[in-house]
C-alpha positions in Angstrom: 100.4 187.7 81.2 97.9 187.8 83.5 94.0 186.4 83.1 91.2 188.5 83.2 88.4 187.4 85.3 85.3 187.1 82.8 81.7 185.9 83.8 80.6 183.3 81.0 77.5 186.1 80.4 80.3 188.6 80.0 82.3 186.2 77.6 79.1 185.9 75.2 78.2 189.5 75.0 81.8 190.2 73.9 81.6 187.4 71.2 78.5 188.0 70.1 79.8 192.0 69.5 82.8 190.8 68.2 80.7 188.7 65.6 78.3 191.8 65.1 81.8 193.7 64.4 83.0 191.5 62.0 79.8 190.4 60.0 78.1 193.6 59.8 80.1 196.4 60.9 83.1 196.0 58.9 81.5 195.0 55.7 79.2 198.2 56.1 82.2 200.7 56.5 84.1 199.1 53.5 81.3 199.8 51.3 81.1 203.1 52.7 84.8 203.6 52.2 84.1 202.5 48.5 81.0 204.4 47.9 83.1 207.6 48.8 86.1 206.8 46.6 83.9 206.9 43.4 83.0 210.4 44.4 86.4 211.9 43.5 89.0 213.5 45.2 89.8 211.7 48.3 91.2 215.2 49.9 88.5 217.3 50.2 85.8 214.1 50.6 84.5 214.2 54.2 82.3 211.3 53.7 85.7 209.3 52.4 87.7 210.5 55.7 84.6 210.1 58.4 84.2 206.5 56.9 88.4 206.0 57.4 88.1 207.2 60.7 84.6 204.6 61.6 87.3 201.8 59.9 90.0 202.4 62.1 87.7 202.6 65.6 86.0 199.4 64.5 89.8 197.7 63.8 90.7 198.7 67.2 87.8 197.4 68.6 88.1 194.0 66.7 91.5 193.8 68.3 90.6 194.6 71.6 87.8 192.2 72.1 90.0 189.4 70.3 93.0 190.6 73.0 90.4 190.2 75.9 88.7 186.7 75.2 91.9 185.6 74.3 93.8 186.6 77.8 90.3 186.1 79.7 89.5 183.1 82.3 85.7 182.6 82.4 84.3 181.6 85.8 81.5 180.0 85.7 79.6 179.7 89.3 76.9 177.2 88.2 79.6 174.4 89.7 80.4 176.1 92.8 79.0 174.6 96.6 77.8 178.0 97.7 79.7 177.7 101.1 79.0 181.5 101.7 82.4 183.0 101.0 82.1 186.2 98.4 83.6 185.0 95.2 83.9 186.5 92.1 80.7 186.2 90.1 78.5 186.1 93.4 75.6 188.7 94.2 76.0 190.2 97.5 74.1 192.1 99.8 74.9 194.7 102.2 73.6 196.9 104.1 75.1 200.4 105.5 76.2 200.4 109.1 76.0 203.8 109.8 73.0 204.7 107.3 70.9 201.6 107.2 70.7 201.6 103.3 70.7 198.3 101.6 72.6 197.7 98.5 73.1 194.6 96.2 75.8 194.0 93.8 76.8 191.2 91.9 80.6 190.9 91.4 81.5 190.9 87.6 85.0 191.4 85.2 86.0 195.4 84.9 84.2 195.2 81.2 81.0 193.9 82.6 80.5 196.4 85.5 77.7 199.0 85.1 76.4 200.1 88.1 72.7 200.5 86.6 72.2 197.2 86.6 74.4 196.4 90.2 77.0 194.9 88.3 80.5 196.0 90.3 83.9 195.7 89.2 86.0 192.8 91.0 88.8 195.7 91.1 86.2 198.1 93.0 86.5 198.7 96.4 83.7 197.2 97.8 84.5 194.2 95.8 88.1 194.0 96.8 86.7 194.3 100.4 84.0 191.9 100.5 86.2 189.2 98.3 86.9 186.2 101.2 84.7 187.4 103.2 81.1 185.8 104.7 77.9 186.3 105.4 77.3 188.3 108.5 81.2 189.6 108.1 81.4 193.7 108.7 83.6 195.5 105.9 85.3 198.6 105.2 85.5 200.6 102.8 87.5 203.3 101.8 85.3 206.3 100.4 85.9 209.5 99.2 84.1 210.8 102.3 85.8 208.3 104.8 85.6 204.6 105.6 82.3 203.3 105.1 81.3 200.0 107.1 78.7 197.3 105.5 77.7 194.2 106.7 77.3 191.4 104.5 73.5 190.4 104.5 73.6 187.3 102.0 75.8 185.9 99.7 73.9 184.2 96.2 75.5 181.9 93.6 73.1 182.4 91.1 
């Protein structure tokens, strides 16, 4: 089976949801589930079947969190000698060739990427370009408008 590539940030917001899940969550929807079976017939209660339906997304979850830290490898750069290679977990800069725009991402797992907060998949293009590569290294991209060329302006383990 094949590791997922976790940050340890990543890791400890999906335990500490997982706990949330667990502690709070599921207790809550059980008493919900009880609550609505004292109301009477469980066929025409909507409360009884929305609070079924919250139990069974919150199970799923449970499972799927468990299935992730349990198949994930956490990388932790706080060890690494930053020899300027882009790594997983690294923040990068780049900036545009052809534009001039500067960007800066910091390469995380596929569950921690929200590009909001510059957080990119390891699976995303740019990623998958830029993995390997060093400082002052040009890279292409495939876009949906074309290939796109950045050059790497910095590489930071932080």
């Amino acid at each position: 089976m094949q590791k997922i590539p976790m940050t340890s940030a990543g890791a400890e917001k999906l335990r500490a949801e997982l706990q949330h899940l667990k502690t709070v969550a599921r207790p809550k929807v059980i008493d919900a589930i009880a609550e609505a079976r004292g109301h009477g017939d469980l066929r025409e209660n909507a409360e009884y079947h929305a609070a079924k339906e919250q139990q069974g997304f919150i199970e799923g979850r449970i499972r799927e969190i468990e299935h992730k830290l349990g198949n994930s490898q956490v990388i932790d750069l706080s060890g690494l000698v930053n020899n300027g290679k882009v790594v997983f977990g690294a923040r990068i800069a780049l900036v545009n060739l052809d534009t001039e725009q500067e960007a800066s991402y910091r390469i995380v797992g596929e569950d921690e990427a929200d590009l909001k907060l510059s957080k990119i998949s390891v699976t995303s293009p740019i990623a998958r370009a830029a993995i390997g590569k060093s400082k002052g290294e040009v890279i292409e991209v495939q876009a949906p408008s074309g290939i796109v060329s950045y050059e790497i302006t910095d590489v930071i383990y932080d």
